[in-house]
C-alpha positions as CSV (number, residue, x, y, z in Angstrom):
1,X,-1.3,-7.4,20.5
2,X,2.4,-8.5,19.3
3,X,4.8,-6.4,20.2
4,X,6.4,-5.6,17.2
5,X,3.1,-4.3,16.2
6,X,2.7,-2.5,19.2
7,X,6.1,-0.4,18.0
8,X,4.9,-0.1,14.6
9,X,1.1,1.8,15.4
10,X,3.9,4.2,18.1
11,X,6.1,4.8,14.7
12,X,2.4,5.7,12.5
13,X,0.7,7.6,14.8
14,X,4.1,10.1,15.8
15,X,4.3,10.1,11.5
16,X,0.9,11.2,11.6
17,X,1.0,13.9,14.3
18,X,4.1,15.3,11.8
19,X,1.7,15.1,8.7
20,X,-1.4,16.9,10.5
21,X,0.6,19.8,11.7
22,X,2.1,20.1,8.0
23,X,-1.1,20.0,7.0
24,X,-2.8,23.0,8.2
25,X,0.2,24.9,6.6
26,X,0.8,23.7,3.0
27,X,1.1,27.0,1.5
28,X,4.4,27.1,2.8
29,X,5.3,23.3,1.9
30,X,8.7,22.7,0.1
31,X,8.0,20.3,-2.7
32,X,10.7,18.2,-4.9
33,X,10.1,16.6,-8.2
34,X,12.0,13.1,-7.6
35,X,11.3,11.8,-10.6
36,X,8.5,12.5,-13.5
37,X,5.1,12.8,-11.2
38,X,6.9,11.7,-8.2
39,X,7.0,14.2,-5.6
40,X,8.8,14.4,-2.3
41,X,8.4,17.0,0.6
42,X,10.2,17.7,3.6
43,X,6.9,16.3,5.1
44,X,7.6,12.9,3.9
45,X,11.3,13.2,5.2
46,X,10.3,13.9,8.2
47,X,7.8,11.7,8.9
48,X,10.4,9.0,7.7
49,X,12.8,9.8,10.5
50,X,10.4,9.8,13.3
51,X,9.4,6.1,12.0
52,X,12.8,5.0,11.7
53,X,14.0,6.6,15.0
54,X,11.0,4.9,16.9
55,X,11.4,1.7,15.3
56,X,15.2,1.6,15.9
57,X,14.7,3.3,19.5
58,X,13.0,-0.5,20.0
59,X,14.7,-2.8,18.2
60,X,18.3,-1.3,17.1
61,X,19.6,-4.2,15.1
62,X,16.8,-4.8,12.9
63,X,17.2,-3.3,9.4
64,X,15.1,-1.0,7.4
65,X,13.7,-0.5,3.4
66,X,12.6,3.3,3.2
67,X,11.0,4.8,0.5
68,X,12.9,8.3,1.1
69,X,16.0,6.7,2.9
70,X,16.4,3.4,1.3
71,X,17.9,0.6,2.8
72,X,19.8,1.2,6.4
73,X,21.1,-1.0,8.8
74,X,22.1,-3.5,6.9
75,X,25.4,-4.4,8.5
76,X,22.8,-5.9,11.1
77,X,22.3,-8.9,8.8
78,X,19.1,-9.1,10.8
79,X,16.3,-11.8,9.9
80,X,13.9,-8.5,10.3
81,X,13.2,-5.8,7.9
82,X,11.0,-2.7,8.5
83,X,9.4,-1.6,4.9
84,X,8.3,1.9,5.5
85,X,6.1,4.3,2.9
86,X,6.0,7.9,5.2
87,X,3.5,9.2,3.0
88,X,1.7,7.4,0.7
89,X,-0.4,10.1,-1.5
90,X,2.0,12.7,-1.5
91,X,0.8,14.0,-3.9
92,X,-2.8,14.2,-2.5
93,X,-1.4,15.6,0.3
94,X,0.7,18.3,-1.1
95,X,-2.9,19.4,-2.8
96,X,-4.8,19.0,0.4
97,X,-7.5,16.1,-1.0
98,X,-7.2,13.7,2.5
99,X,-6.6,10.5,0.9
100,X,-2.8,9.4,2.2
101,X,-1.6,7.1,4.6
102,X,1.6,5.6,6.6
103,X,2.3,2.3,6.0
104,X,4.5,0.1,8.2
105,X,5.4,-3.6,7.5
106,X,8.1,-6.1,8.9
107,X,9.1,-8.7,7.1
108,X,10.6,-11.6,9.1
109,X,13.3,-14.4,6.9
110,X,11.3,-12.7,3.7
111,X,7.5,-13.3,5.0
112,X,5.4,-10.5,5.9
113,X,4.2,-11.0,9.5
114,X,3.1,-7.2,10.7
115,X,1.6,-4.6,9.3
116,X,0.3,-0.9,9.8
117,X,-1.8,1.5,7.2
118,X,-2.7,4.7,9.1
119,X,-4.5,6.9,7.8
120,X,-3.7,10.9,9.6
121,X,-6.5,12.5,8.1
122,X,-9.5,10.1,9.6
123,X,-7.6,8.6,12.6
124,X,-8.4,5.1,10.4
125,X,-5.8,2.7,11.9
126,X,-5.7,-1.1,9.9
127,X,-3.5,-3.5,11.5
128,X,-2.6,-6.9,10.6
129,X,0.0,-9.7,12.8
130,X,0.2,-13.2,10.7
131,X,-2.0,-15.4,11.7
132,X,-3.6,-13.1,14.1
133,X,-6.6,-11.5,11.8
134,X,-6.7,-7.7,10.2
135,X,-8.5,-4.7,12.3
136,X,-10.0,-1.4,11.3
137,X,-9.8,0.9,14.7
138,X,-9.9,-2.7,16.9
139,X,-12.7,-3.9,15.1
140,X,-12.3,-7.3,13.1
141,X,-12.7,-6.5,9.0
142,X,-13.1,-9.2,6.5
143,X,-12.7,-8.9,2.7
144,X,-16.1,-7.7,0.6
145,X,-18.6,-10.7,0.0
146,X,-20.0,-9.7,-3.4
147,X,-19.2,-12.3,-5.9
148,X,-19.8,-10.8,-9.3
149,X,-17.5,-8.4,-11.4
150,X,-20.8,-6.3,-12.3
151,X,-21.2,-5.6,-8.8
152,X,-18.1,-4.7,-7.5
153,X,-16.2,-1.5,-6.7
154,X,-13.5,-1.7,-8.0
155,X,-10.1,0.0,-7.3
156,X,-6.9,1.1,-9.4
157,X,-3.9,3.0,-10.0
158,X,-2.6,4.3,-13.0
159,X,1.1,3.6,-14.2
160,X,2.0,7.1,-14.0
161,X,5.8,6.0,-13.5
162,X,6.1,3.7,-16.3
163,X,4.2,5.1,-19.3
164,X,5.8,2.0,-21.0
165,X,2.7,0.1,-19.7
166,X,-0.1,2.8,-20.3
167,X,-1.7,1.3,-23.3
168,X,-1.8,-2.0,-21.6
169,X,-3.3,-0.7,-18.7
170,X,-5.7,1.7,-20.8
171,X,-7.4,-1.6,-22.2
172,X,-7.3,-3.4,-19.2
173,X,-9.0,-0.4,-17.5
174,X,-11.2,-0.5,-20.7
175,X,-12.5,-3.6,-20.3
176,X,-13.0,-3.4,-16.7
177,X,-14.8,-0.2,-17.0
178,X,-17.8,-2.1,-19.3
179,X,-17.9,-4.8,-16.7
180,X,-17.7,-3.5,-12.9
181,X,-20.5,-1.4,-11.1
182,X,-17.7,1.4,-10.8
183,X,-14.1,2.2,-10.9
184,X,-12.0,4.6,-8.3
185,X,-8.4,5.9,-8.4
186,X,-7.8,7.8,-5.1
187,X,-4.3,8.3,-5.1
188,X,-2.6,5.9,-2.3
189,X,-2.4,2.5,-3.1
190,X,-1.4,1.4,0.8
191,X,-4.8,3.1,1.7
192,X,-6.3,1.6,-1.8
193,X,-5.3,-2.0,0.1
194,X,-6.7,-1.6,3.5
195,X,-10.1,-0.4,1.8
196,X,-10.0,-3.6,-0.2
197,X,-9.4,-5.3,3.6
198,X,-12.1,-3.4,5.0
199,X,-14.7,-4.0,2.7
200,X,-15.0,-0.6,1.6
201,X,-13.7,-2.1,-2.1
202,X,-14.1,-5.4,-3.2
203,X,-10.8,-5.7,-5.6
204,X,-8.2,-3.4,-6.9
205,X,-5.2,-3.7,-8.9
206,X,-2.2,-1.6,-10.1
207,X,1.3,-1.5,-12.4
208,X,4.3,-0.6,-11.2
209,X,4.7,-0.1,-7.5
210,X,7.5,-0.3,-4.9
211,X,7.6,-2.1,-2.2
212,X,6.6,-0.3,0.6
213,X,3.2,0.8,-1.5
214,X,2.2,-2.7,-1.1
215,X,3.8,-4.8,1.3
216,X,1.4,-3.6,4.5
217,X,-2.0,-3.5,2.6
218,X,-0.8,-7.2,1.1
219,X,-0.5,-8.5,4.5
220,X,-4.4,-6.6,5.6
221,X,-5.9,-8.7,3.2
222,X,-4.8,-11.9,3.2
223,X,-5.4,-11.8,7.4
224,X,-8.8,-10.2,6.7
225,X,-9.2,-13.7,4.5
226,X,-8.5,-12.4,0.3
227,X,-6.2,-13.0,-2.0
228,X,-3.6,-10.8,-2.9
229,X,-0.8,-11.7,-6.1
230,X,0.7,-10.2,-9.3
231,X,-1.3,-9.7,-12.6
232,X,-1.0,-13.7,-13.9
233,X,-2.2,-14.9,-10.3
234,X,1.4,-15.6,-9.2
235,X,3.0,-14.8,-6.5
236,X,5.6,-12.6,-7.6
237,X,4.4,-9.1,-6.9
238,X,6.6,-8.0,-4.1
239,X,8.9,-8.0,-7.0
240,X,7.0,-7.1,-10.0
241,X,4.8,-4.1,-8.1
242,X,2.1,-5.5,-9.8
243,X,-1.0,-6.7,-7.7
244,X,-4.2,-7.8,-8.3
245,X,-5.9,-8.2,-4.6
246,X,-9.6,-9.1,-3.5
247,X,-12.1,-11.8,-2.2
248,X,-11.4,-15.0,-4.0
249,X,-14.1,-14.8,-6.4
250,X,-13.6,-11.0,-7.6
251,X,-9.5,-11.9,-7.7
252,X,-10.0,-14.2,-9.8
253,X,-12.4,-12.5,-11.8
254,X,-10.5,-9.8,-12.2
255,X,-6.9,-11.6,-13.4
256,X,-9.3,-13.1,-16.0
257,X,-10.0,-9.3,-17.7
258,X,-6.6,-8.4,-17.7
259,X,-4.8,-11.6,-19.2
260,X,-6.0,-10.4,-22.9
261,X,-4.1,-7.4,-22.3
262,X,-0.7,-8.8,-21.1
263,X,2.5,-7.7,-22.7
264,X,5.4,-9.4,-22.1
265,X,7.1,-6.9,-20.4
266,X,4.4,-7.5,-17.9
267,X,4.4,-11.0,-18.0
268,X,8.2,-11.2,-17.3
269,X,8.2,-8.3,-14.7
């Protein structure tokens, strides 16, 4: 195992110690409206600073993108960045339904090469190195095999954060609805991306998210041998936070459905 990854499953599994033991208390959880349905609790701070302190404790000169902190250590000018989502699902959390994750990535000179989604609440641990294949628990997982739209599970997210985009995504999820076997939105797109790695979705896409909601899960399913890229099939979705992700076949599939319902604000995201 690379080392690098080695530090980032340490960093994931001390988070998740912090968000089981919050857990069996959340009666007495402080929670903080960041923005319109975007919630922040002490939990997710920290769980942030136990990441960043173990990551650091390791490698002091590398920098960090945080969803809570932002962007630290940048004096470093280091060709290594740690993209870190605490708690992704907060909001799932905060209400007890056990769908969240950690998600660790590094990028190195702007490429993804590690990558950690754990998930607390079922001791699921996906990893990913470059090159080196995705694993659920240190078993190899592969993307699903099914080939046909009508068949698939298929995941989403809704823009709840940009209600700009909600008609769009209304007939996109439309369409989709008449054609796929069945639709699920569980509330963590990080977890939402390893599933799609693990088989346990064939394809998924969502509008609007940050980087550290995708940039781990992107990384799980191109090593576990998918396609992962914005809504036109581009490759802009680090920057966009719009994904489409999936076995070739369902990918593609997919980006088919939801190029009737493209408005340029999309298209130019």
């Amino acid at each position: 195992m690379h080392p690098m990854l080695t530090i980032a499953i340490k960093a994931a599994r001390r988070a998740g110690g912090v968000i089981n033991r919050a857990a069996r208390n959340l009666d007495v959880l402080a929670v903080r409206e960041k923005a319109t349905n975007d919630f922040v609790t002490e939990v997710d701070k920290e769980a942030e600073q136990v990441i960043i302190r173990t990551l650091l404790e390791a490698y002091p000169k590398h920098s960090i993108l945080a969803e809570e902190s932002g962007a630290l250590n940048q004096q470093a000018k280091s060709e290594y960045q740690w993209i870190i989502d605490p708690l992704d699902g907060t909001t799932n959390f905060v209400h007890g339904f056990p769908q969240y994750a950690v998600a660790i990535a590094l990028m190195h000179r702007g490429v993804i090469t590690q990558a950690v989604v754990y998930d607390p609440a079922k001791n699921d641990l996906f990893t990913a190195t470059r090159g080196g294949g995705a694993f659920l628990n240190d078993t190899r997982i592969r993307v699903s095999k099914r080939l046909l739209l009508k068949s698939a599970l298929v995941g989403t997210g809704f823009p709840f954060k940009q209600h700009v985009h909600i008609d769009a995504y209304l007939a996109m999820l439309r369409d989709i609805m008449q054609n796929a076997s069945a639709i699920r939105r569980a509330g963590s797109a990080a977890l939402d991306l390893a599933y799609v790695a693990s088989g346990r979705m064939d394809v998924f896409w969502e509008i609007g998210l940050a980087p550290w909601d995708i940039a781990a899960g992107a990384l799980l399913i191109t090593e576990a041998g998918g396609v992962i890229s914005d809504l036109q099939g581009k490759d802009g979705y680090m920057n966009s936070g719009n994904i489409v992700g999936g076995n070739l076949a369902l990918h593609e599939a997919l980006v088919k459905k939801i190029a009737p319902y493209l408005t340029p604000a999309l298209k130019n995201a």
